[in-house]
ROSE-4610 file (N, C-alpha, C; in Angstrom, 1 decimal, always signed):
// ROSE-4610
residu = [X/X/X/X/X/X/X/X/X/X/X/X/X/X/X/X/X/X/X/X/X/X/X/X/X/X/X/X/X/X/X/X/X/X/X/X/X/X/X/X/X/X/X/X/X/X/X/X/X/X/X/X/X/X/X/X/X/X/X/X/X/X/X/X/X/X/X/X/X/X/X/X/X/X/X/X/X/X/X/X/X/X/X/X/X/X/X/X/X/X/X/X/X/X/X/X/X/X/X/X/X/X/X/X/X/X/X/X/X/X/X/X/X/X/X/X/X/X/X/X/X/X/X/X/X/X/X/X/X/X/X/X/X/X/X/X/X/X/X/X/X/X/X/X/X/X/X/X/X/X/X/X/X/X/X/X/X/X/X/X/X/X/X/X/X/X/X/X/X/X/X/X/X/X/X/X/X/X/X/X/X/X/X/X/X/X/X/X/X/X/X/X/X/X/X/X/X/X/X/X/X/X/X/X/X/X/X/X/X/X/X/X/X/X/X/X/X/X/X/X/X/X/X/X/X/X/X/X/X/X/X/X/X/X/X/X/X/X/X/X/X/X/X/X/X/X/X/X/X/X/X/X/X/X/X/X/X/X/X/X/X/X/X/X/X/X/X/X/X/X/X/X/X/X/X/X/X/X/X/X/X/X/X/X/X/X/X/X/X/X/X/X/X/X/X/X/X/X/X/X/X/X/X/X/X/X/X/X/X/X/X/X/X/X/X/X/X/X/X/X/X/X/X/X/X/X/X/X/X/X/X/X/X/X/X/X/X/X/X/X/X/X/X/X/X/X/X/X/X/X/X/X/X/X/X/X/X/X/X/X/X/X/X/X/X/X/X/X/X/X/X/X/X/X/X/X/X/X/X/X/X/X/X/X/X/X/X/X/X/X/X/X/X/X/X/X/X/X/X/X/X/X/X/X/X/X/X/X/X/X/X/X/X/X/X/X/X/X/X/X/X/X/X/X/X/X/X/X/X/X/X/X/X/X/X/X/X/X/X/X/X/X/X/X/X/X/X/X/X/X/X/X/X/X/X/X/X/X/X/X/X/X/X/X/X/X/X/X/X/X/X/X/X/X/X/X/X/X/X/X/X/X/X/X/X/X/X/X/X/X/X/X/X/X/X/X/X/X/X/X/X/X/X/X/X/X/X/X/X/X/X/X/X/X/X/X/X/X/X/X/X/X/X/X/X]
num = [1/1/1/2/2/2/3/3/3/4/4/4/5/5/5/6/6/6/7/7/7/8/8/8/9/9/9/10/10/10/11/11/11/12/12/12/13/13/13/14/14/14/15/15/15/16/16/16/17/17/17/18/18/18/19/19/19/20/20/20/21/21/21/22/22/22/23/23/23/24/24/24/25/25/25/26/26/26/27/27/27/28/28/28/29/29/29/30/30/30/31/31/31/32/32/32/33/33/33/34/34/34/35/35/35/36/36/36/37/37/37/38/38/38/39/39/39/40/40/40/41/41/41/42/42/42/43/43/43/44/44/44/45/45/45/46/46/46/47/47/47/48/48/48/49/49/49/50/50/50/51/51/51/52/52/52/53/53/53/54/54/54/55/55/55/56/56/56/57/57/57/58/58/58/59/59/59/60/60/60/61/61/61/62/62/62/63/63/63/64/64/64/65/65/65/66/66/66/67/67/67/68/68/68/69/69/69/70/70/70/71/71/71/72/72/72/73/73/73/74/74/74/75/75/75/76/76/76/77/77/77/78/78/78/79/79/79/80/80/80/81/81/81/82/82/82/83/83/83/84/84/84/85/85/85/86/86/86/87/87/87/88/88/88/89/89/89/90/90/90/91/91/91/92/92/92/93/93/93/94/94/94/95/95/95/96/96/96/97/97/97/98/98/98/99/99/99/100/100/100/101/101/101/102/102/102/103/103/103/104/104/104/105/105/105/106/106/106/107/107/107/108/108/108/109/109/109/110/110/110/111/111/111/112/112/112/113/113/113/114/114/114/115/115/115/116/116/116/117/117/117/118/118/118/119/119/119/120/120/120/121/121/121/122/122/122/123/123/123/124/124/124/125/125/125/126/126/126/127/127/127/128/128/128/129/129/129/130/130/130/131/131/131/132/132/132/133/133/133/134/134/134/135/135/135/136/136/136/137/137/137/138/138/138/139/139/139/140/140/140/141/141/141/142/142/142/143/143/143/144/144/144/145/145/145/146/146/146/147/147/147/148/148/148/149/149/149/150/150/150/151/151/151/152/152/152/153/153/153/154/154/154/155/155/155/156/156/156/157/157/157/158/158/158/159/159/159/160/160/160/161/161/161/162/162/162/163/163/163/164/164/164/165/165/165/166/166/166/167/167/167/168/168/168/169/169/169/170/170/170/171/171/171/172/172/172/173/173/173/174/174/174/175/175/175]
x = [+134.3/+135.4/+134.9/+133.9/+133.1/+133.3/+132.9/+133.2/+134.7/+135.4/+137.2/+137.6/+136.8/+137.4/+136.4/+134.9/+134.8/+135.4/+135.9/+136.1/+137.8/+138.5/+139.7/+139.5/+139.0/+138.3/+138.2/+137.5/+137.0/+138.0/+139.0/+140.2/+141.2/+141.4/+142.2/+142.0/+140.2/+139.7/+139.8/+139.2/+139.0/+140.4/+141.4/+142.4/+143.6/+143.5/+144.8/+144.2/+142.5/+142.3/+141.8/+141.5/+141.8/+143.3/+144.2/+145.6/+146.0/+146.1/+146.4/+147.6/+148.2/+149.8/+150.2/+151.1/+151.8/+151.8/+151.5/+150.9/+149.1/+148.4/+147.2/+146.2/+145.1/+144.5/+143.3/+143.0/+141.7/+140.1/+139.8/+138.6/+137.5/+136.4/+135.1/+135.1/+134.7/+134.1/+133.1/+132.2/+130.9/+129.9/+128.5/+127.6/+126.1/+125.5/+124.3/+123.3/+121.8/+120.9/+119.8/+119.1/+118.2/+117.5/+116.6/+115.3/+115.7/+115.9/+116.1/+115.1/+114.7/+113.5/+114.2/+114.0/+114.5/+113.4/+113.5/+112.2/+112.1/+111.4/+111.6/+110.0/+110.6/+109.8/+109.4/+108.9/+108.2/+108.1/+108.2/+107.4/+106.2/+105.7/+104.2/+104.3/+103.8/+103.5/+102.0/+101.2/+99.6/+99.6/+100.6/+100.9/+101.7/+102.2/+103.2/+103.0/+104.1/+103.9/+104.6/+103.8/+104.7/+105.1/+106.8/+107.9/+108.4/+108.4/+108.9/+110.7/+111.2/+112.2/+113.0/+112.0/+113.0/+112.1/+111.6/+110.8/+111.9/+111.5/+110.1/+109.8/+110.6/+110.5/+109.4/+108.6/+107.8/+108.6/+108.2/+108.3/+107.4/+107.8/+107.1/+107.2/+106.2/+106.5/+105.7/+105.5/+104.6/+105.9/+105.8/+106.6/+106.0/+105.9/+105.7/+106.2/+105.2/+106.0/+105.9/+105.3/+105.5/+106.1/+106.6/+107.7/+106.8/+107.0/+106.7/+108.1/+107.8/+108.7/+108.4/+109.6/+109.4/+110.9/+110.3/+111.7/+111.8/+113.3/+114.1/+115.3/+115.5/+116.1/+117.9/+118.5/+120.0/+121.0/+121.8/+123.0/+123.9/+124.8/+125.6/+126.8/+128.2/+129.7/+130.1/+131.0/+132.1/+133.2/+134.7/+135.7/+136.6/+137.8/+138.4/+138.4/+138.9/+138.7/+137.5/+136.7/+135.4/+133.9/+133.3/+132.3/+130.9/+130.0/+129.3/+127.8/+127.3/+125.5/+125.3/+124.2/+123.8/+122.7/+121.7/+120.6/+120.1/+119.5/+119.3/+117.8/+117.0/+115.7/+115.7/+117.2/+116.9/+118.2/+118.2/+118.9/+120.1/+120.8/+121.7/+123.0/+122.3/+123.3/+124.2/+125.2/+126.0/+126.1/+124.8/+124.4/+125.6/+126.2/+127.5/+128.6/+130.0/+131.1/+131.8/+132.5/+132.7/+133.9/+134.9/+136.3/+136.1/+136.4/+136.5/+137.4/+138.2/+139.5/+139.3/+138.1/+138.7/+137.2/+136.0/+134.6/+134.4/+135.3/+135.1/+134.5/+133.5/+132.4/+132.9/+132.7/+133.9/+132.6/+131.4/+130.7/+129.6/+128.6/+127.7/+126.6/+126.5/+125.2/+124.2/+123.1/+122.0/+121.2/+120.4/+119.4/+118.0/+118.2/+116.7/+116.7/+115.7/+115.7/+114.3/+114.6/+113.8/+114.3/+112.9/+112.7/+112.5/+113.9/+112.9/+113.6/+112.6/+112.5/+114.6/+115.0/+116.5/+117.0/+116.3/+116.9/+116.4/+117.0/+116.2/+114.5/+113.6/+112.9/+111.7/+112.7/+112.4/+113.0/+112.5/+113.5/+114.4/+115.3/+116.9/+117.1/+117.9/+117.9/+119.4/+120.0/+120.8/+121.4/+123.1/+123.8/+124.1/+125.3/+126.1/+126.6/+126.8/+127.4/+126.5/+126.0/+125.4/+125.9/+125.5/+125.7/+125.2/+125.5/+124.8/+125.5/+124.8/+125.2/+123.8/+124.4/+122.9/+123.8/+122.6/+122.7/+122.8/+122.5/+122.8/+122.9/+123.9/+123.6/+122.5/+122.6/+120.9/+120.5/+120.8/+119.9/+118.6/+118.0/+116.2/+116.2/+117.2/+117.4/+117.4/+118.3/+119.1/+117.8/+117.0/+115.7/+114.8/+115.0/+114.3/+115.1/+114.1/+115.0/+115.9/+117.2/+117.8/+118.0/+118.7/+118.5/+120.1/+120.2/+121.2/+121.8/+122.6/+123.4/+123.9/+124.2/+124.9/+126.1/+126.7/+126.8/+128.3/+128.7/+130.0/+130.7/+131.8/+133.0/+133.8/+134.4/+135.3/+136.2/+136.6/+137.6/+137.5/+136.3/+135.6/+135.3/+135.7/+135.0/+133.6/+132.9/+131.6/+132.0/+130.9/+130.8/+129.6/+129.0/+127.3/+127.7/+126.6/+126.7/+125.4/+125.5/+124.4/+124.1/+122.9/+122.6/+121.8/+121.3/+119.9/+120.1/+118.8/+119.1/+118.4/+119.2/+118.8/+118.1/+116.5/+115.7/+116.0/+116.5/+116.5/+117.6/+118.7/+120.3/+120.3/+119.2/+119.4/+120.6/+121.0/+122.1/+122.2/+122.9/+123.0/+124.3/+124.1/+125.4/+125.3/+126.2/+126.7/+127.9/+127.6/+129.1/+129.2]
y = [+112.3/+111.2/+110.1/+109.7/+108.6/+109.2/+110.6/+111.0/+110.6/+111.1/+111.3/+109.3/+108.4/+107.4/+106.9/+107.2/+106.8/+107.2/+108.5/+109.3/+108.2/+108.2/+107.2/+106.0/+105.5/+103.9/+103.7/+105.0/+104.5/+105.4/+106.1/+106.5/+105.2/+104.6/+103.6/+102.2/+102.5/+100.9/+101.4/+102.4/+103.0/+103.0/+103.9/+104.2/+103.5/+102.8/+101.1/+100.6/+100.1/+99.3/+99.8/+101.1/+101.6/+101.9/+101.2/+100.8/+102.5/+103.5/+105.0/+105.0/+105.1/+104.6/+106.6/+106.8/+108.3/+108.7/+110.3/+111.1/+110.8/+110.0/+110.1/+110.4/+111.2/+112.2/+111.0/+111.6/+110.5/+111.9/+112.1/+112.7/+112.4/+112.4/+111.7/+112.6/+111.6/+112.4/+112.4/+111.7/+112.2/+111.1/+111.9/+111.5/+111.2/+110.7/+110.9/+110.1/+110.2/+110.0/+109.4/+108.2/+107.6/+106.8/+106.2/+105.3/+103.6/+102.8/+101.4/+100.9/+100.0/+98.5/+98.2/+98.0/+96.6/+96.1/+94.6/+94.2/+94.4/+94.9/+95.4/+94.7/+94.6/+94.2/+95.6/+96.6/+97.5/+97.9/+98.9/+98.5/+100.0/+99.6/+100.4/+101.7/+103.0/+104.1/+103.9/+103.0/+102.8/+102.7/+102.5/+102.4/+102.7/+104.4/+104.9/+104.6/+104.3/+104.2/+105.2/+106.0/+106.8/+106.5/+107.1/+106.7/+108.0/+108.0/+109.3/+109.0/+108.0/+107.9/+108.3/+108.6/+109.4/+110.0/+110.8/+112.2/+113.2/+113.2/+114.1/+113.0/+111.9/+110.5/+109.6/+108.6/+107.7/+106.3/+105.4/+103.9/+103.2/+102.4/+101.7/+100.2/+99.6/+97.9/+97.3/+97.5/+96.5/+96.7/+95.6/+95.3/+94.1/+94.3/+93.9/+92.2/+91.2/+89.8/+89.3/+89.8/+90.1/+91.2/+90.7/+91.9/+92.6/+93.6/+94.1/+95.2/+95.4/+96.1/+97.7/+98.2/+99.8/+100.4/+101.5/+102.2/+103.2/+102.9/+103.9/+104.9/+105.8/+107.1/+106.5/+106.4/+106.1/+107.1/+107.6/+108.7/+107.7/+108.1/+107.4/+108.1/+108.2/+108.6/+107.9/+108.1/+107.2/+107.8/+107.5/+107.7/+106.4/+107.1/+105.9/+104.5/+104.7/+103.5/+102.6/+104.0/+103.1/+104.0/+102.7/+102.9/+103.0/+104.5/+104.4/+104.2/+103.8/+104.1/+104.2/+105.6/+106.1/+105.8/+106.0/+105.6/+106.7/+108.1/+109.3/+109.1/+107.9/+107.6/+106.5/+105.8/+105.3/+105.6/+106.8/+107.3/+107.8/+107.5/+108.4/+107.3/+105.9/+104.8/+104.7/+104.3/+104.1/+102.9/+102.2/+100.6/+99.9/+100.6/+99.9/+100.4/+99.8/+100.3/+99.4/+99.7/+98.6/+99.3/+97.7/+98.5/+98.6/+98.9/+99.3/+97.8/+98.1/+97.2/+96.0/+95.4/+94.5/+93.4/+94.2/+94.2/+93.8/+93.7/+93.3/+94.4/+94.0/+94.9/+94.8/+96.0/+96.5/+96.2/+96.5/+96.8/+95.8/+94.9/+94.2/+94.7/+94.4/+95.1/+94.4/+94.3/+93.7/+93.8/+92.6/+92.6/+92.8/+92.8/+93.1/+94.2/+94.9/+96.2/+95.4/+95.1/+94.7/+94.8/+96.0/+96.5/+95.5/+95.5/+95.1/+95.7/+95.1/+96.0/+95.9/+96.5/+96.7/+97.9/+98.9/+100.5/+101.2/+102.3/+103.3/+103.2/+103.6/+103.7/+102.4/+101.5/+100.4/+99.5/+100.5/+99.8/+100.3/+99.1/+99.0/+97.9/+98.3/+96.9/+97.0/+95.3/+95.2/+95.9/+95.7/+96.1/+97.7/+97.3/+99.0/+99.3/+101.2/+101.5/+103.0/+102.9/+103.8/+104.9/+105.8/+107.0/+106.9/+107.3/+107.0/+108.9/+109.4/+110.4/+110.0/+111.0/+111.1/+110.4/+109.9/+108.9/+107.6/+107.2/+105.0/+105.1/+103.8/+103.1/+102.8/+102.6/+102.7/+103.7/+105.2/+106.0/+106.6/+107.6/+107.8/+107.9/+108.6/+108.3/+107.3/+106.0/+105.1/+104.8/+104.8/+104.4/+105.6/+106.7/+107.5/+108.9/+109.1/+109.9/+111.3/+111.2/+112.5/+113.3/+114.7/+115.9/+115.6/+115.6/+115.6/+116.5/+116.7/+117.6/+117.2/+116.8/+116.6/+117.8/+118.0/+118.8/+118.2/+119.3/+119.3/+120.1/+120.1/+121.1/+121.3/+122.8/+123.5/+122.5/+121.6/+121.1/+120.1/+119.6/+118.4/+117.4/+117.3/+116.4/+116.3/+116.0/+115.5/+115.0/+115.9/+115.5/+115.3/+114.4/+114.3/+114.3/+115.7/+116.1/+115.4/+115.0/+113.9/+114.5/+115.0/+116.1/+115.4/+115.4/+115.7/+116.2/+116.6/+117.3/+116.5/+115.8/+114.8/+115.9/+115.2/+116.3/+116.0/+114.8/+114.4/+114.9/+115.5/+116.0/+117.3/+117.7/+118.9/+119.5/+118.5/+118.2/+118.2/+118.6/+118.4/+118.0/+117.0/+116.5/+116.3/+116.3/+116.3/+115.4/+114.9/+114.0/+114.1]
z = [+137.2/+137.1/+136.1/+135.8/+135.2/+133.4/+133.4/+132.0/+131.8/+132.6/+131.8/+131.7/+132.9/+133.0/+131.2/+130.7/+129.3/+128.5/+128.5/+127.4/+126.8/+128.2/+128.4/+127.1/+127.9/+126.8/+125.9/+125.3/+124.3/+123.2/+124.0/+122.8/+122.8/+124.4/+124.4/+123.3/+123.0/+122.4/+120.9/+120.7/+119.0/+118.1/+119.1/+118.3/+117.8/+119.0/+118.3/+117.2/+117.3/+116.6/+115.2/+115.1/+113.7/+112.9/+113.2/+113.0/+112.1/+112.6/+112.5/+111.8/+110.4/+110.0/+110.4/+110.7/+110.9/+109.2/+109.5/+108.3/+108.6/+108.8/+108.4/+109.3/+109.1/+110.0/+110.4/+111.1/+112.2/+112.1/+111.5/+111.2/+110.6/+111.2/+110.6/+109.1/+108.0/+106.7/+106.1/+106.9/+106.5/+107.5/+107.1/+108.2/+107.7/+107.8/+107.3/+108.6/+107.6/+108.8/+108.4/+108.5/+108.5/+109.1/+108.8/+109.5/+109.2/+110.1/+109.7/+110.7/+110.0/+110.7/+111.8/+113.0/+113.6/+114.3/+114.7/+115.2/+116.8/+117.0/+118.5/+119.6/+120.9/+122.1/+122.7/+122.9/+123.1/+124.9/+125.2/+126.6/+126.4/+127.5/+127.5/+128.3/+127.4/+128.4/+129.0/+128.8/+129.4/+130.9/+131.8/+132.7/+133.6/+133.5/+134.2/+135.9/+136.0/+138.0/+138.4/+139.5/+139.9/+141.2/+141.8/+142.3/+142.9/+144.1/+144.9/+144.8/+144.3/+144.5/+143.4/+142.3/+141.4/+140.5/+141.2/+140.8/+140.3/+139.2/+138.8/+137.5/+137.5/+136.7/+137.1/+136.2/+136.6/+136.1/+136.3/+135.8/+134.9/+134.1/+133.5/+133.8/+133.7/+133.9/+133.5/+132.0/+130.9/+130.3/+129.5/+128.3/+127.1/+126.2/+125.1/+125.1/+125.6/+125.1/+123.0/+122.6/+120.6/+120.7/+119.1/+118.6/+117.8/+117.2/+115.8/+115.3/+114.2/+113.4/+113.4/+114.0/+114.6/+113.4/+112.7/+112.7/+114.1/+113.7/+114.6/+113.8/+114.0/+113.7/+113.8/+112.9/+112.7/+112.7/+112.9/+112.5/+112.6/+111.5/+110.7/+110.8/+111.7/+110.9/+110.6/+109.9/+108.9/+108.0/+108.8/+108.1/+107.6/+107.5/+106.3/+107.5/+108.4/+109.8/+109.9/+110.6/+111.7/+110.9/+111.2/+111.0/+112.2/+112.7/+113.8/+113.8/+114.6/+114.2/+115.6/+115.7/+116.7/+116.7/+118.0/+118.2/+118.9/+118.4/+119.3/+120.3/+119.7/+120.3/+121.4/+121.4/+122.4/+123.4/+123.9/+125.0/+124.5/+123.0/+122.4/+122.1/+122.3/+122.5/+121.3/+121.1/+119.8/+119.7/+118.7/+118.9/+117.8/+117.3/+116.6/+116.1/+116.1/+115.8/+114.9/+114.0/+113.1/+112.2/+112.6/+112.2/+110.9/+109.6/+108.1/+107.4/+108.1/+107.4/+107.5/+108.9/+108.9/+108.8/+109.2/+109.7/+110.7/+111.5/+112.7/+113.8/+114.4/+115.4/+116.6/+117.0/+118.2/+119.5/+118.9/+120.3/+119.9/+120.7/+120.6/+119.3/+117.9/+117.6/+117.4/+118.5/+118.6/+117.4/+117.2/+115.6/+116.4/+118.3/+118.4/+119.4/+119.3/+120.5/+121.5/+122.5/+123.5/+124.9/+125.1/+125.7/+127.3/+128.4/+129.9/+131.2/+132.1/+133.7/+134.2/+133.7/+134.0/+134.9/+134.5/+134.5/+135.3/+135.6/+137.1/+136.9/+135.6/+135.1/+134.7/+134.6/+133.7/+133.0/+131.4/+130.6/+129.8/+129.4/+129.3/+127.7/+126.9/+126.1/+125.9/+125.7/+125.2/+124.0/+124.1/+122.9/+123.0/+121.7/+121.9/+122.7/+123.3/+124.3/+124.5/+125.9/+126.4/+127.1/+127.4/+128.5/+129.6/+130.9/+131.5/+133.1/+133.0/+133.9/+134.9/+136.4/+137.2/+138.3/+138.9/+140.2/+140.1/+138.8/+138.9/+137.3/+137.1/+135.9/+135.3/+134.2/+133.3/+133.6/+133.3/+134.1/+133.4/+133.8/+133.2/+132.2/+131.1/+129.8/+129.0/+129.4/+128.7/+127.7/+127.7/+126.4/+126.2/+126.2/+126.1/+125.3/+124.1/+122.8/+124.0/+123.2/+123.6/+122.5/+122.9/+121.8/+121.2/+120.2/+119.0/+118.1/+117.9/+116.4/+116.1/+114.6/+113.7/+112.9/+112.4/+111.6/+110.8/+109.8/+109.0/+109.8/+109.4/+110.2/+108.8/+109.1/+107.9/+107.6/+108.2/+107.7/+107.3/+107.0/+106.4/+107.3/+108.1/+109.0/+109.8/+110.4/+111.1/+112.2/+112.9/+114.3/+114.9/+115.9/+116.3/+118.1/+118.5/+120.0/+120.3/+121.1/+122.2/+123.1/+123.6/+124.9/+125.4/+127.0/+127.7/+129.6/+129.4/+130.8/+131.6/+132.4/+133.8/+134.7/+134.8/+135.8/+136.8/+137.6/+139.1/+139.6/+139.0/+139.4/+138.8/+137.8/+136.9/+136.2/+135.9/+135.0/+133.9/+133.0/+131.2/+131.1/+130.5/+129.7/+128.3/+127.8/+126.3/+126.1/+124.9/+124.5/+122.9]
């Protein structure tokens, strides 16, 4: 029920506001993929805690009070509308959306990734829009790289699949 009530949303929020005139097709046209800086708060694997309460997962609870400058892995759609940027390393988030026509940013895009104690696990950072399947919000993914595909489609468009398999429900979801 939580998938159909996002899936809802975010056609309800995307597609008004890419102002669609009749005749014109809504298909991604191209995609690309790369590495951008951002300055990021870190948290630490030096110190996994382990947690019977959500095994076969541990916790983290260091975090980085200095930043430094980390790339992160970007995928990029973009049609005549909207413009996306995905974040596959940190939980599959889609850290921005940004109308074409108008520039105006549909979803928070944070200039910092910092890392704190928020999430089943740990950590959680602001901005974008996350996934979140399993048993709670923030779930053991939300900062932790998920599996991705990109590709073209025959008919010129591009599409990027978001995958991971929740060990504590043994679940896979895709979006």
């Amino acid at each position: 029920m939580p998938n159909i009530r996002l899936f809802l949303c975010v056609i309800v929020i995307l597609i008004p506001l890419a102002r669609i005139a009749p005749g014109q097709s809504f298909s991604w046209t191209r995609f690309k993929e790369y590495e951008t800086d951002r300055k990021t708060y870190p948290f630490s694997d030096s110190n996994p805690i382990a947690n019977p309460s959500i095994y076969p997962y541990f916790r983290f609870d260091t975090y980085a009070e200095t930043s430094s400058q980390k790339k992160w892995k970007v995928v990029e759609l973009e049609n005549t509308f909207l413009k996306l940027a995905i974040y596959p390393e940190i939980g599959g988030k889609i850290w921005s959306a940004t109308v074409k026509s108008t520039g105006e940013s549909l979803l928070f895009d944070n200039p910092v990734v910092k890392f704190r104690d928020v999430a089943m696990r740990g950590p959680w950072t602001s901005g974008g829009m996350e996934f979140n399947f399993g048993v709670v919000g923030h779930s053991p993914h939300c900062s932790s790289p998920v599996d991705y595909l990109v590709r073209s489609n025959p008919d010129g468009s591009a599409s990027c699949f978001l995958s991971h398999l929740d060990l504590m429900t043994r679940t896979t979801w895709t979006v």
